[in-house]
LOGU-411200 format. One line per field, with one value per residue (C-alpha): x, y, z; residue number from 1; residue in three letters. Coordinates in Angstrom, 1 decimal, padded with zeros to 4 digits. Example, Ala and Ser with C-alpha at 12.3 -4.5 7.8 and 13.67 -1.06 7.14 Angstrom:
2
east	012.3;013.7 .
north	-004.5;-001.1 .
up	007.8;007.1 .
nr	1;2 .
rest	ala;ser .
***
This chain:
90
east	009.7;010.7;008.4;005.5;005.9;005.9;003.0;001.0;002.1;000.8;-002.5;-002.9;-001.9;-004.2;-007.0;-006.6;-006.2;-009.6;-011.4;-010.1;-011.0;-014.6;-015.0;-013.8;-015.6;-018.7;-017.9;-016.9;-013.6;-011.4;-008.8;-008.1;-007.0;-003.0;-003.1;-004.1;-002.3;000.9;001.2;000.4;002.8;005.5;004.5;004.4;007.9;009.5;007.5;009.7;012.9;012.4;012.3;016.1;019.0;021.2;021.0;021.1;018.2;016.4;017.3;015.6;012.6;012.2;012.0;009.7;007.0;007.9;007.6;004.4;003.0;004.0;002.6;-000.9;000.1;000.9;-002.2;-004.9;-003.3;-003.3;-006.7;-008.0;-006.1;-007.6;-011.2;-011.1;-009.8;-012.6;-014.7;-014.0;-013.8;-017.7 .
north	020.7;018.2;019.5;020.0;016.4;015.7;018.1;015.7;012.6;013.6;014.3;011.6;009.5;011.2;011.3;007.0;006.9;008.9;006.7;004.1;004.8;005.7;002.3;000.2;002.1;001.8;-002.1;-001.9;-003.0;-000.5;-002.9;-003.8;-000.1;-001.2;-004.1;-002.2;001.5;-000.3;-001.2;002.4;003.9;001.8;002.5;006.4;006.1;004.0;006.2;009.2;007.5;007.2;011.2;011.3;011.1;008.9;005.7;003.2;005.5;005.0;001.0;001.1;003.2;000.3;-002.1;-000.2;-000.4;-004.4;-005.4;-002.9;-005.6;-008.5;-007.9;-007.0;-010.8;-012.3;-011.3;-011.8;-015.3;-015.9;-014.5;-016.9;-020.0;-019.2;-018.6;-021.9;-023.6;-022.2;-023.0;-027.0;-026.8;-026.8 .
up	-009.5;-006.7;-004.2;-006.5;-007.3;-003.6;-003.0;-005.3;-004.4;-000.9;-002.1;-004.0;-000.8;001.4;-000.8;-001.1;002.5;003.0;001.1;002.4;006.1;004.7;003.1;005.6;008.2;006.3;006.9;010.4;009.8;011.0;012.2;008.9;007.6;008.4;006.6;003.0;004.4;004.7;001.1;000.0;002.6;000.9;-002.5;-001.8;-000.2;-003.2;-005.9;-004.1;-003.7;-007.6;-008.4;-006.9;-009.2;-007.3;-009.0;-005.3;-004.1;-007.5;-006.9;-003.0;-004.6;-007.5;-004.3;-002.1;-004.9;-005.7;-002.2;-001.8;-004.7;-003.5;000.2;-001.5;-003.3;000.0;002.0;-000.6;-001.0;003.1;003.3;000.2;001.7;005.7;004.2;002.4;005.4;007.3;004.8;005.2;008.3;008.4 .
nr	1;2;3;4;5;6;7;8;9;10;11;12;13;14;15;16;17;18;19;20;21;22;23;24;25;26;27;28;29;30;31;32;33;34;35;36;37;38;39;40;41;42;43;44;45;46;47;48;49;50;51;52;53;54;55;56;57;58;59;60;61;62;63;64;65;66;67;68;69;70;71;72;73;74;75;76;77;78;79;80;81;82;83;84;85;86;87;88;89;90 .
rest	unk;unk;unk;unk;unk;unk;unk;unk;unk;unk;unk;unk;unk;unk;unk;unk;unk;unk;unk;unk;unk;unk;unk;unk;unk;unk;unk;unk;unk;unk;unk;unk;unk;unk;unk;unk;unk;unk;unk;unk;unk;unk;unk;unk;unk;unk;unk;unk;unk;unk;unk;unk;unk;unk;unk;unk;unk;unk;unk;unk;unk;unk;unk;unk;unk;unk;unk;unk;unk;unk;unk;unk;unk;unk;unk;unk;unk;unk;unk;unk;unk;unk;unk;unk;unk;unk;unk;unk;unk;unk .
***
């Protein structure tokens, strides 16, 4: 059961990740595809940390997906705050 669980979760990430690439290529922005793959890569890692049945690799899982949250948090704050300081800087 582990490694079907595995076998999905990889699906699922590759099938985000190709969508992402297509929509930020669409936009000419492929140097942006670390900044949002870097948050799903973490996610992915802590959602499969969280199948195990030791209890301290269950706690690192729970913190992989937190802190994949919180950096989506962090950079959509930096990128409001910079835009509005571009902005008035105008």
């Amino acid at each position: 059961m582990f490694y079907f669980q595995l076998v999905i979760e990889g699906l699922v990430f590759f099938t985000l990740a190709l969508f992402l690439v297509l929509i930020l290529r669409k936009f000419e922005r492929k140097g942006l595809m670390a900044y949002f793959l870097l948050p799903l890569v973490l996610f992915v890692i802590g959602f499969t940390m969280r199948l195990n049945s030791n209890s301290e690799i269950i706690d690192m899982g729970f913190f992989f997906t937190e802190i994949s949250n919180v950096w989506l948090y962090v950079l959509f704050t930096l990128f409001l705050l910079l835009g509005q300081i571009r902005y008035w800087k105008k």
